[in-house]
ZANU-568139 format. One record per residue (C-alpha): x, y, z. Coordinates in steps of 0.1 Angstrom, whole numbers, padded with zeros to 4 digits, always signed. Example, Ala and Ser with C-alpha at 12.3 -4.5 7.8 and 13.67 -1.06 7.14 Angstrom:
BEGIN
+0123-0045+0078 +0137-0011+0071 
//
This chain:
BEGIN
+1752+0775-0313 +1756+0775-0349 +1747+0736-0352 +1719+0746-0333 +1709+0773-0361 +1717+0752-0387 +1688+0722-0373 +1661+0750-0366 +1668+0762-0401 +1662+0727-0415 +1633+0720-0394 +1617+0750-0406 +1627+0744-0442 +1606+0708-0441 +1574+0727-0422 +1573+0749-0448 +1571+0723-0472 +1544+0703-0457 +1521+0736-0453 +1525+0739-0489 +1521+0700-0497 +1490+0705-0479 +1478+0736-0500 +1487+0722-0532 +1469+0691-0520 +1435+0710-0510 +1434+0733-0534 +1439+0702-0564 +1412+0684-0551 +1389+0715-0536 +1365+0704-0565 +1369+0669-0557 +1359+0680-0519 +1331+0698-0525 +1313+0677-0549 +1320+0648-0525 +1305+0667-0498 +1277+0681-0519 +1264+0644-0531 +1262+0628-0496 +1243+0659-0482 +1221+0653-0508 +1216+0618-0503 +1207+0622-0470 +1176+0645-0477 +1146+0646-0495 +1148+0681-0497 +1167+0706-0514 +1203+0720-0503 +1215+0750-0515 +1251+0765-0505 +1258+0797-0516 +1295+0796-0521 +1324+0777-0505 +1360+0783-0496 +1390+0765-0479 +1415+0770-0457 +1444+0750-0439 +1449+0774-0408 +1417+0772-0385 +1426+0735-0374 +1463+0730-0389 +1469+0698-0405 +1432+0698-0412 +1416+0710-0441 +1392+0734-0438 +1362+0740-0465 +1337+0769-0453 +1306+0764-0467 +1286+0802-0468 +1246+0813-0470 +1233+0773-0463 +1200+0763-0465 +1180+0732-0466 +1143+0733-0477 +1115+0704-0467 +1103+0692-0502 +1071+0692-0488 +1063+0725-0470 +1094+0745-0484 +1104+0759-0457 +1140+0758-0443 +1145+0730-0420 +1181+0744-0417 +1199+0777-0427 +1233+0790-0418 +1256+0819-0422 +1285+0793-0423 +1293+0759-0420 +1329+0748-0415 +1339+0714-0429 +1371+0696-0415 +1386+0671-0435 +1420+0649-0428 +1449+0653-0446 +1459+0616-0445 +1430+0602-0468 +1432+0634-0492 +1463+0607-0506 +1444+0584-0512 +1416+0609-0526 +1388+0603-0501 +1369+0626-0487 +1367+0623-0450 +1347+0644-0424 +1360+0645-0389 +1346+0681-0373 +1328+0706-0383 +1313+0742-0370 +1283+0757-0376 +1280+0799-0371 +1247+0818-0368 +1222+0787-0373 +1186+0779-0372 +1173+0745-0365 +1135+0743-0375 +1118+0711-0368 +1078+0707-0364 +1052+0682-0367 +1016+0690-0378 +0985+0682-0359 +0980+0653-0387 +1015+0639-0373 +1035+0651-0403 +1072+0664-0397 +1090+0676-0414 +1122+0659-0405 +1108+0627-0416 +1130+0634-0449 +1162+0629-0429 +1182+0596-0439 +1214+0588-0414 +1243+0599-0438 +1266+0577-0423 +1247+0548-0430 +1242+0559-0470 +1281+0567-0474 +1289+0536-0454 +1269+0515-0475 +1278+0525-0508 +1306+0505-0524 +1341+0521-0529 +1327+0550-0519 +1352+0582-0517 +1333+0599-0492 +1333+0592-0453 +1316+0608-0428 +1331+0602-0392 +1322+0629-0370 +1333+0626-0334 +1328+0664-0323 +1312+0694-0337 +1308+0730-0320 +1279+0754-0326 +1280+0793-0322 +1246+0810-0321 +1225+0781-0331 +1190+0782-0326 +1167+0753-0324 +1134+0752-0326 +1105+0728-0321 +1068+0731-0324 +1048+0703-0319 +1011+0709-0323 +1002+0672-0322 +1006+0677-0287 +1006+0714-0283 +1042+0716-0270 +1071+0734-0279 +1106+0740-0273 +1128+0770-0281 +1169+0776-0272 +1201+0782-0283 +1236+0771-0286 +1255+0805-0277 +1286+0786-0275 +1290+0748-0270 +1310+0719-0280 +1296+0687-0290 +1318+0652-0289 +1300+0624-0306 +1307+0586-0306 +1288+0560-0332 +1277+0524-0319 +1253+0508-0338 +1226+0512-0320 +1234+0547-0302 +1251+0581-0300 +1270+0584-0274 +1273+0628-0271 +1281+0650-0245 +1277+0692-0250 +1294+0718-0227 +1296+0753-0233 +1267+0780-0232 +1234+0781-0237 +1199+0801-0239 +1165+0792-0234 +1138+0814-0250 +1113+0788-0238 +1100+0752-0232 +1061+0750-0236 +1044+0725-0220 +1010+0737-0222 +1005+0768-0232 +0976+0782-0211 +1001+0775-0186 +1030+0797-0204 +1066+0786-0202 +1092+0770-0182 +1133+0785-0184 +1117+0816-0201 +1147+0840-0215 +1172+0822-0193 +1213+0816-0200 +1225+0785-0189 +1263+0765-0185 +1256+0732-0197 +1272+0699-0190 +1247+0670-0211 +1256+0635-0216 +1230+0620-0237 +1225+0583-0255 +1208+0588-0285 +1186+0559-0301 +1173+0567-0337 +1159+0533-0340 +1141+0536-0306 +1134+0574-0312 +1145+0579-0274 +1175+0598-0258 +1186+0586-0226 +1197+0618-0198 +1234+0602-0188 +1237+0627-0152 +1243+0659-0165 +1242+0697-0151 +1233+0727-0161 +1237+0762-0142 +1214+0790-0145 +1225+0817-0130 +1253+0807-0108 +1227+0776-0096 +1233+0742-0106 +1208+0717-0111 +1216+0678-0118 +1193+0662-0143 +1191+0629-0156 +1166+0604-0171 +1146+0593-0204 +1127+0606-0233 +1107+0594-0263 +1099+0614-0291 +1075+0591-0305 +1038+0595-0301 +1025+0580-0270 +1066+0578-0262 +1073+0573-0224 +1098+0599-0202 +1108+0599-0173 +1133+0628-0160 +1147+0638-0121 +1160+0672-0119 +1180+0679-0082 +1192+0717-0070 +1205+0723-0034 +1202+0758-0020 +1183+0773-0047 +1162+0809-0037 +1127+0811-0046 +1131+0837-0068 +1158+0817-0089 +1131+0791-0088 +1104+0814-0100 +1124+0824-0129 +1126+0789-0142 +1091+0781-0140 +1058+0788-0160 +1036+0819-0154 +1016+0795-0138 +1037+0784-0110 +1046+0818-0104 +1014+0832-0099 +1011+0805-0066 +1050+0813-0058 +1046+0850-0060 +1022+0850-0028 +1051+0836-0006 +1083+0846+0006 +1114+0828+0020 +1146+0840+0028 +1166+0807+0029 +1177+0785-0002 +1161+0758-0007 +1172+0717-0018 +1146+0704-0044 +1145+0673-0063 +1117+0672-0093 +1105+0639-0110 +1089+0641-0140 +1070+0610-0156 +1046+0611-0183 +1039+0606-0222 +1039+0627-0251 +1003+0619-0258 +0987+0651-0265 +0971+0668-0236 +0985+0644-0207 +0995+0659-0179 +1028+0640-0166 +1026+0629-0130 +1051+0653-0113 +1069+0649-0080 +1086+0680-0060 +1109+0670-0028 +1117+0705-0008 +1133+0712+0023 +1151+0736+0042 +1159+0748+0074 +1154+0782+0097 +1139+0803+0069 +1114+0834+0075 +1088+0826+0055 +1063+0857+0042 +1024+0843+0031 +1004+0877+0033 +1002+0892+0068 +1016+0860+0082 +1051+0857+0090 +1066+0823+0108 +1105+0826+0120 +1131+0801+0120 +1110+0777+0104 +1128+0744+0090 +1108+0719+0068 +1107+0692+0042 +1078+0684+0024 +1068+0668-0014 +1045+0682-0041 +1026+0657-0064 +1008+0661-0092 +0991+0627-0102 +0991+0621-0145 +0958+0628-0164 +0952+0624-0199 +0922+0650-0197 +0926+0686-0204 +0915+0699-0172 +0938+0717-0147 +0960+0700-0132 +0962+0716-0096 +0929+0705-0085 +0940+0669-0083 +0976+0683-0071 +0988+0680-0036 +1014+0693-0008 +1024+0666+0020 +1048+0686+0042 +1056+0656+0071 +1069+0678+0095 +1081+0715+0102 +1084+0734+0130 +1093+0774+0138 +1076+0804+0151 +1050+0827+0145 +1046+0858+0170 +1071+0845+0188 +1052+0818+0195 +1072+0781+0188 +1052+0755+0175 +1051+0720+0153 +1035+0700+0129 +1027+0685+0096 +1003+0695+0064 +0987+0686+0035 +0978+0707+0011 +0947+0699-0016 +0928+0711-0043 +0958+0735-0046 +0935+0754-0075 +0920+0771-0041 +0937+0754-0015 +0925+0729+0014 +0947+0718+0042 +0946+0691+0070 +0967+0703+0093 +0983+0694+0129 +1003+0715+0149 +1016+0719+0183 +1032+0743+0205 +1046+0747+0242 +1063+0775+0259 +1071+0783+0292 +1063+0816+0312 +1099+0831+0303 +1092+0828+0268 +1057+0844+0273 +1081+0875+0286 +1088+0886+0254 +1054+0879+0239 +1034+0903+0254 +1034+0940+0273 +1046+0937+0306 +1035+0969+0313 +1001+0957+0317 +1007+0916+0320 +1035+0898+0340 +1039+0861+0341 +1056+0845+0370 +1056+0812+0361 +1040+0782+0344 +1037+0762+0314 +1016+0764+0283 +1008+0737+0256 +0985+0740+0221 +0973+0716+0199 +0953+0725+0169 +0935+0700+0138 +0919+0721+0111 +0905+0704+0081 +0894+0734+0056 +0900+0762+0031 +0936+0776+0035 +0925+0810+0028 +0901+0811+0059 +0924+0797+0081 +0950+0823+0074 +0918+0852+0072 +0929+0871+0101 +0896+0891+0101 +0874+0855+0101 +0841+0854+0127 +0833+0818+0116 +0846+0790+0099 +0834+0766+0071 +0863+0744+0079 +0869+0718+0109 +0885+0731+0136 +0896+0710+0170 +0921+0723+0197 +0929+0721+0230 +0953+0743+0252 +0964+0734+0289 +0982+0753+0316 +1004+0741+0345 +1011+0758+0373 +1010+0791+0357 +1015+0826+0376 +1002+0859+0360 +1001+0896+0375 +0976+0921+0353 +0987+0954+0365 +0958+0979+0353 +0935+0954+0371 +0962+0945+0398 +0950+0910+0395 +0975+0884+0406 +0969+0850+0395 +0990+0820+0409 +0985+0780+0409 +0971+0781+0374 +0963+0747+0360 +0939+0746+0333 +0923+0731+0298 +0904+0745+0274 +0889+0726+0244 +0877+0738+0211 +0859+0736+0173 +0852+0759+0146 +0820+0767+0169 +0828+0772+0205 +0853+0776+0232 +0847+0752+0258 +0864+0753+0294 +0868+0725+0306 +0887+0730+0336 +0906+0763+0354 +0918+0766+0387 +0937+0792+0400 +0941+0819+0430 +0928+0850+0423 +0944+0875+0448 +0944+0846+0474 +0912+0834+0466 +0905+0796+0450 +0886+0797+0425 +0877+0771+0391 +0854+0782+0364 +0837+0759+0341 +0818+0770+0306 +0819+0780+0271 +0829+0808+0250 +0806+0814+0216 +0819+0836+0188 +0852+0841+0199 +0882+0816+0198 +0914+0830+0213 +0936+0837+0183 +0914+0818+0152 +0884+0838+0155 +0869+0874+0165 +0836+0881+0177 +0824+0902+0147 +0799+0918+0172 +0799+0908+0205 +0812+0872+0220 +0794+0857+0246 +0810+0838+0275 +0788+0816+0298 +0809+0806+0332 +0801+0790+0362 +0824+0798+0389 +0827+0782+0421 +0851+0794+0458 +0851+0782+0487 +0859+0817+0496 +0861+0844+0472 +0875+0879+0485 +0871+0904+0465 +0886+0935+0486 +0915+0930+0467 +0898+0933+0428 +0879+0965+0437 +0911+0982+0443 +0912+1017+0432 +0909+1017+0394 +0935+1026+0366 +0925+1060+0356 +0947+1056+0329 +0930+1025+0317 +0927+1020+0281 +0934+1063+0273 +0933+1073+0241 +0974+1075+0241 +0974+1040+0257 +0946+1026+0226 +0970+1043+0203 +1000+1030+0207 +1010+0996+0188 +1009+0963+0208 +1015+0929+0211 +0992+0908+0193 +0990+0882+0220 +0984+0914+0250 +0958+0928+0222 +0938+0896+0222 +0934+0898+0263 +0922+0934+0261 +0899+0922+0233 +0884+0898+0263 +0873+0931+0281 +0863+0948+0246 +0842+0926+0225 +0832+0896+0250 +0800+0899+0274 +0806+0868+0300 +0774+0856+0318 +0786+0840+0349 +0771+0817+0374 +0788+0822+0405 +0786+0798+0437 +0815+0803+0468 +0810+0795+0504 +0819+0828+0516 +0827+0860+0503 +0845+0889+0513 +0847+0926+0502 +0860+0952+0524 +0842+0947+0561 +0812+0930+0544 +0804+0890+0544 +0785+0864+0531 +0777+0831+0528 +0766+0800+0502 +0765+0826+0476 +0749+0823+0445 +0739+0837+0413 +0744+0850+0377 +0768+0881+0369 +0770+0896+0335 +0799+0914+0325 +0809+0934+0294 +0836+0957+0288 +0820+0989+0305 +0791+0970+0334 +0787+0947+0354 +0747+0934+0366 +0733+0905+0381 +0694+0902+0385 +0698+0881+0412 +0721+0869+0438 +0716+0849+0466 +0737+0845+0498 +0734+0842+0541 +0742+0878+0551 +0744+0881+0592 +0728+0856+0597 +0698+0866+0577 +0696+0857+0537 +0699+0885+0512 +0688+0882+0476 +0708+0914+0454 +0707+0923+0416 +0724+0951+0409 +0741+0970+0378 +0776+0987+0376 +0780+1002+0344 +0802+1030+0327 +0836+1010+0344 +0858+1030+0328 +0851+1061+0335 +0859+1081+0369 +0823+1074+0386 +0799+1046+0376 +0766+1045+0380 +0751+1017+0401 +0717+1006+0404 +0708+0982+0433 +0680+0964+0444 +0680+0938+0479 +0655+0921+0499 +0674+0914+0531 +0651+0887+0558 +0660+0885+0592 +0696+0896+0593 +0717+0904+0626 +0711+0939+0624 +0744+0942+0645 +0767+0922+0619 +0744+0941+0591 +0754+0973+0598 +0791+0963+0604 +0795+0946+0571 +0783+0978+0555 +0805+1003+0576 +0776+1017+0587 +0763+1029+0556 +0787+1053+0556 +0772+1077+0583 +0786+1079+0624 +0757+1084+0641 +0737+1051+0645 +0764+1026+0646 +0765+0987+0646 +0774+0989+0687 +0740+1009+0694 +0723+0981+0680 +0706+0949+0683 +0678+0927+0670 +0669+0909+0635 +0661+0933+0600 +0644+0928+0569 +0643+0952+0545 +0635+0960+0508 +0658+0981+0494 +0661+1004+0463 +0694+1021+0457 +0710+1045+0428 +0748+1061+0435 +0775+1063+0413 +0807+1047+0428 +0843+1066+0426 +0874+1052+0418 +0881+1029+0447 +0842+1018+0441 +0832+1036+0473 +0796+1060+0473 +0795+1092+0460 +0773+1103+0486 +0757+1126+0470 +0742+1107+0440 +0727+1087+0463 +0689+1079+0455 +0664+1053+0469 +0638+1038+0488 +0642+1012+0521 +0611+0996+0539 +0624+0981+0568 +0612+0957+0597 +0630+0954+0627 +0624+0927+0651 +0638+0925+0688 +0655+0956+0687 +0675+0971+0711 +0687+1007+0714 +0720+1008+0732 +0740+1043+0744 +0728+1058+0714 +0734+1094+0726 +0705+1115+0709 +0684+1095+0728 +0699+1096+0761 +0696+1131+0757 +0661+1131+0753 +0666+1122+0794 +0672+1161+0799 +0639+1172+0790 +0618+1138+0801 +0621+1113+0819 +0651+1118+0840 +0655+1087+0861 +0642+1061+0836 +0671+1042+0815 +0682+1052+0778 +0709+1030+0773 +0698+1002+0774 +0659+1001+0754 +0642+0975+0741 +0618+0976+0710 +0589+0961+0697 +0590+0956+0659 +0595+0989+0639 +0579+0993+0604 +0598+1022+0590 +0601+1033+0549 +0628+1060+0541 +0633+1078+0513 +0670+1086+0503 +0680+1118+0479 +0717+1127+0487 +0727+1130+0520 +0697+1132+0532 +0672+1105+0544 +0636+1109+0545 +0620+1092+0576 +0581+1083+0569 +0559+1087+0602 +0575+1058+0621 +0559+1042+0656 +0588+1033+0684 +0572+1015+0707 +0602+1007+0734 +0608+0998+0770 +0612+1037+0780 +0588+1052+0759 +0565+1055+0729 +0569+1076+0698 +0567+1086+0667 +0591+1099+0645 +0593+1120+0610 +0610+1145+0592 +0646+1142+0573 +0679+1132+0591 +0712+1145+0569 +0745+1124+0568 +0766+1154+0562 +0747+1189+0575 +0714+1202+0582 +0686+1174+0604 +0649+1181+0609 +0630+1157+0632 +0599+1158+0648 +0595+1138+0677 +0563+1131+0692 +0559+1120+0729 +0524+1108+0736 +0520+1119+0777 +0511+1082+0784 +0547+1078+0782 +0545+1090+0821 +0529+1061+0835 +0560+1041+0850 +0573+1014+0830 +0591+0982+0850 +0612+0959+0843 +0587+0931+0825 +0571+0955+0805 +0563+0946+0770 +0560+0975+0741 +0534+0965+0717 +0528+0989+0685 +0496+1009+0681 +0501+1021+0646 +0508+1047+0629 +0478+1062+0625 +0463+1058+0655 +0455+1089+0684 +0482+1087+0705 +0465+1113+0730 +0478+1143+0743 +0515+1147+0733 +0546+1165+0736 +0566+1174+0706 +0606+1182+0700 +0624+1194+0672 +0657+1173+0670 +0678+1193+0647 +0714+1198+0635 +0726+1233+0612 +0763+1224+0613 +0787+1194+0600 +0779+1161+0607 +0805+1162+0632 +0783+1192+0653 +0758+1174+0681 +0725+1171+0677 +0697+1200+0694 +0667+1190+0710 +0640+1213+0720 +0606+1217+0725 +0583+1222+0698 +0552+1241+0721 +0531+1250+0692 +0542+1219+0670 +0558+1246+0643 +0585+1223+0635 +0559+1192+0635 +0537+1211+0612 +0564+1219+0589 +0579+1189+0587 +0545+1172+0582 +0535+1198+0552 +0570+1187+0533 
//
């Protein structure tokens, strides 16, 4: 142990004596050092270099001499202004060539610096006065002073260029960084890691900045060639932020100089993107949103010739992002797309010769998955050629709409769009028309669809619809309504399902054809809940808000053609006609269709659907109808006193009708108001009661159920309940006679009857009843009062009307 004391002691001893071999050695030749040191700066610039005052020290990198040099500044000769100035600049020299007294500079480090270069719009600099010091102390013979600087670290240095040649600048600083250096003779070879700041880099100033106010970690490998005035990008990084991005490439300070530089970043956010781009950019980023990192590689290319723009390519992808651009919002959306921007050597903007290619996305917007590709133009105020398509099946559509109104069973559902156009229109929820071009089609296959309110059931749905920025057009739909086939052909104007709203009123012009359309089933009672004010405001679906809109803001003029209809007990055939509809009626001027046997022609109007009773208007010309099947179909007009069975014979009649309908679109019976002229041909009368009973006053042994007619020319008047029979002739089989006066549905009914007394001659068998009129003297007659006080279900009173009271009455009403 004590050897061991005794060696540490001596070792000790001879360090001790170097360190102060090297102090007497630097501090002899300090003056020697710093005029060395103080020539070649000088001969290296056509300026003027000042240092304030100087010191030396062996500790800060031990066996290296150190000599500080304080207050530095270096004035252009021209402009006298400081190219460089510096708190402190530390000088390392080697010990080794201090023996031989040479001055030799291996490092140094520069504290609290400012680097300020320009060049004038003349295309004067002001580092023009710079002269490579290694070359001018290399050159000189037996020269004591050697520069060979292979690293140097900076702390707060700041460099700035302004070049207003080409109206571009450049401002950052060297927080912290260390610099390694290699000489070849025709290149630096330097690398610099550490920390950095950007204030700025100005491109074009209307523009603003790029990296504005940013720290960085850098990693730079340059080649630097003076002679070539170009530094070559070796791949480097730098991280803002916790982000990395690779750069690489070349660039040429030189007027007119070429560069070219790629810049690649995986899984940067948008709004660490934004913060490294110009005020510009951001203005365009700022409208979007994306929740996803993105990859992006950026290739720049371009000259420093003032006012070229550099032709810039962007590569971006990523994958199942939400992605925010106003009120639209598309889910799980994955894309990769490019950005150019073509070079120009004018001064206009850029972005109107700019353009976004995105080959191919796909995602989902209200649910709703579709697929595509884009390009954007003219990005100044954007125009895109787009393509997209989209296919979902009926369990998808589930979750798309409110299945408290709409349930689909089954089916499949394609899109394809094309718009050519203004970005901003396409996306302007609110549009009624476009500038733009707008192509699309949309087929359904075997699709199944209940509608609650409605209770329509749709099944075997197979459709396509085609469409521009002007018109829907259907090209084909077939489906079962209820049971019913039925395909529809026609266009749609003003309104394209989800691109445009009617800003008034859409108008829809179908023609529908059925080889048998029943529609028992879609006049079933009505919703009275339909579309309430707590139902209108409560938030729905978009897609369920756009089929309501088809009942609100679309009037659909249909032509109509079906081999038979059905509705309740009534029935046609080879119908025909026009029906318009709109959210509240429903009118047709004319319809045309074999009704027993007979033909019809019927306009009508139902209007006020949504409330509790609508008012309908109707007017028919009926010709030659069974009047059998005629009152059958019609559930004998809703009365049970003549019925279908008492009849028989042909009837054609002119009808004018006003009601309002209920709920289950049956009569309010006492709303009812019209007119019907009626001609009955062949009739028969068969055990129609009021008339047998008729027997008991006249005619005992002559047969009432069973009478024959000759034609009957009758008008009635309807108000309510009750109809108003003008004097009518009944010439029959049995008898003659007239009949007037008001016969209820529901209570009180007045008739006078008039029996001419040529009713007693003895009819037979072959007898034919021909009509005298109306007006004509019947002769002497009798007259009864048929009357009822009571329900319709009382019978009806017969007597005789001696002094024609009740005739007189009944005619003076």
């Amino acid at each position: 142990m004590r050897k061991f004391f005794k060696w540490l002691g001596y070792s000790l001893l001879v360090f001790m004596s170097f360190v102060i071999l090297v102090l007497a050695l630097a501090y002899y030749n300090r003056d020697l050092i710093f005029e060395k040191t103080s020539q070649a700066l000088n001969k290296s610039f056509n300026g003027k270099l000042m240092i304030e005052k100087y010191n030396f020290s062996i500790i800060r990198q031990f066996p290296k001499i150190t000599i500080s040099l304080e207050n530095v500044q270096l004035q252009d000769s021209l402009t006298a202004t400081d190219i460089f100035s510096a708190r402190k600049v530390d000088l390392h020299f080697g010990f080794y060539p201090l023996l031989q007294r040479k001055v030799e500079i291996s490092s140094l480090t520069i504290d609290q610096a400012q680097v300020y270069l320009y060049r004038s719009p003349e295309g004067l600099r002001n580092f023009d006065n710079y002269k490579n010091i290694t070359d001018t102390t290399a050159r000189e013979e037996g020269s004591t002073f050697d520069l060979d600087l292979h690293e140097f670290d900076l702390r707060e240095v700041k460099l700035i260029y302004a070049d207003s040649l080409i109206n571009k600048s450049y401002r950052f600083e060297f927080v912290k960084t260390h610099h390694t250096l290699h000489a070849d003779s025709a290149f630096y070879n330097m690398r610099i890691t550490g920390d950095m700041h950007f204030d700025e880099i100005i491109f074009n100033p209307k523009a603003g900045g790029f990296v504005v106010n940013q720290d960085a970690k850098v990693d730079l490998r340059l080649l630097a060639y003076p002679d070539a005035k170009q530094i070559t990008v070796l791949p480097s990084s730098l991280i803002f932020n916790k982000q990395k991005i690779q750069i690489e490439g070349e660039f040429g300070w030189e007027k007119n100089g070429n560069y070219a530089l790629n810049f690649l970043t995986e899984q940067i956010y948008l709004k660490d993107g934004k913060a490294l781009v110009n005020s510009k950019l951001n203005t365009i980023f700022n409208k979007y949103s994306i929740n996803k990192p993105l990859d992006v590689s950026v290739a720049l290319k371009g000259k420093t010739t003032p006012g070229y723009q550099p032709d810039i390519v962007v590569q971006f992808g990523t994958e199942r992002a939400k992605f925010g651009y106003g009120k639209i919002v598309l889910n799980d959306l994955s894309f990769s797309g490019t950005f150019t921007q073509p070079a120009d050597t004018s001064r206009a903007a850029s972005f109107a010769r700019s353009q976004i290619d995105i080959a191919s996305f796909v995602g989902e917007i209200e649910d709703i998955p579709f697929r595509g590709n884009v390009i954007f133009t003219h990005l100044n105020n954007p125009e895109m050629n787009l393509t997209m398509a989209s296919e979902i099946n009926y369990k998808r559509l589930i979750n798309m709409i409110d299945t408290t109104r709409f349930v689909p069973k089954s089916g499949t559902f394609s899109t394809s769009i094309h718009y050519e156009g203004k970005l901003d229109e396409y996306l302007d929820s609110t549009r009624t028309r476009y500038e733009g071009k707008l192509q699309g089609k949309i087929t359904a296959s075997n699709g199944a669809l209940f509608y609650k309110p409605k209770k329509f059931n749709f099944d075997k749905v197979n459709a396509m619809f085609e469409f521009n920025e002007k018109q829907f057009t259907i090209k084909h739909l077939a489906f079962h309504l209820n049971d019913s086939p039925v395909r529809i052909q026609g266009t749609v104007k003003n309104f394209i399902p989800f691109f445009i709203k009617p800003s008034d009123k859409g108008y829809v012009n179908l023609d529908v054809t059925s080889p048998r359309l029943d529609l028992t089933t879609l006049f079933a009672e009505r919703n009275k809940q339909n579309l309430s004010k707590k139902q209108t405001d409560q938030q729905r679906k978009k897609m369920t808000d756009m089929i309501d809109l088809v009942y609100q803001k679309l009037e659909f003029d249909v032509g109509v053609k079906a081999k038979e209809l059905a509705f309740r007990e009534f029935k046609a055939k080879n119908i025909s006609g026009t029906v318009k509809l709109s959210q509240d009626k429903i009118e047709s001027k004319e319809i045309r269709m074999d009704v027993a046997d007979g033909t019809t022609s019927l306009g009508f109007s139902l209007s006020e659907l949504e409330k509790s009773q609508s008012p309908l208007v109707l007017t028919s010309e009926v010709t030659d109808a069974n009047i059998k099947q005629f009152f059958l179909y019609f559930d004998n007009f809703n009365q049970n006193t003549l019925l279908a069975d008492n009849l028989e014979g042909t009837i054609s009649a002119k009808v004018k009708f006003e009601a309002l309908v209920d709920e289950d679109y049956s009569v309010v019976a006492p709303s009812m108001k019209g007119s019907i002229d009626s001609k009955i041909k062949n009739g028969a009368l068969k055990n129609f009661e009021p008339l047998e009973d008729v027997s008991i006053f006249l005619f005992r042994k002559r047969d009432f159920t069973d009478i024959q007619f000759a034609e009957i020319n009758s008008s009635f008047t309807i108000d309510g309940t009750a109809l108003d029979i003008s004097r009518m002739e009944i010439q029959s089989s049995v008898l003659t006679l007239f009949v007037k006066g008001r016969y209820s549905f529901t209570d009180t009914t007045n008739l006078s009857v008039q029996l001419p007394l040529s009713n007693l001659k003895k009819r037979d068998k072959n007898y034919e009843p021909k009509n005298i009129g109306t007006e004509a003297d019947a002769g002497m007659s009798v007259f009864l009062h048929v009357y009822r006080y009571d329900d319709i279900d009382s019978k009806i009173n017969i007597d005789y009307d001696l002094f024609r009271k009740w005739a007189k009455k009944i005619e003076g009403q």
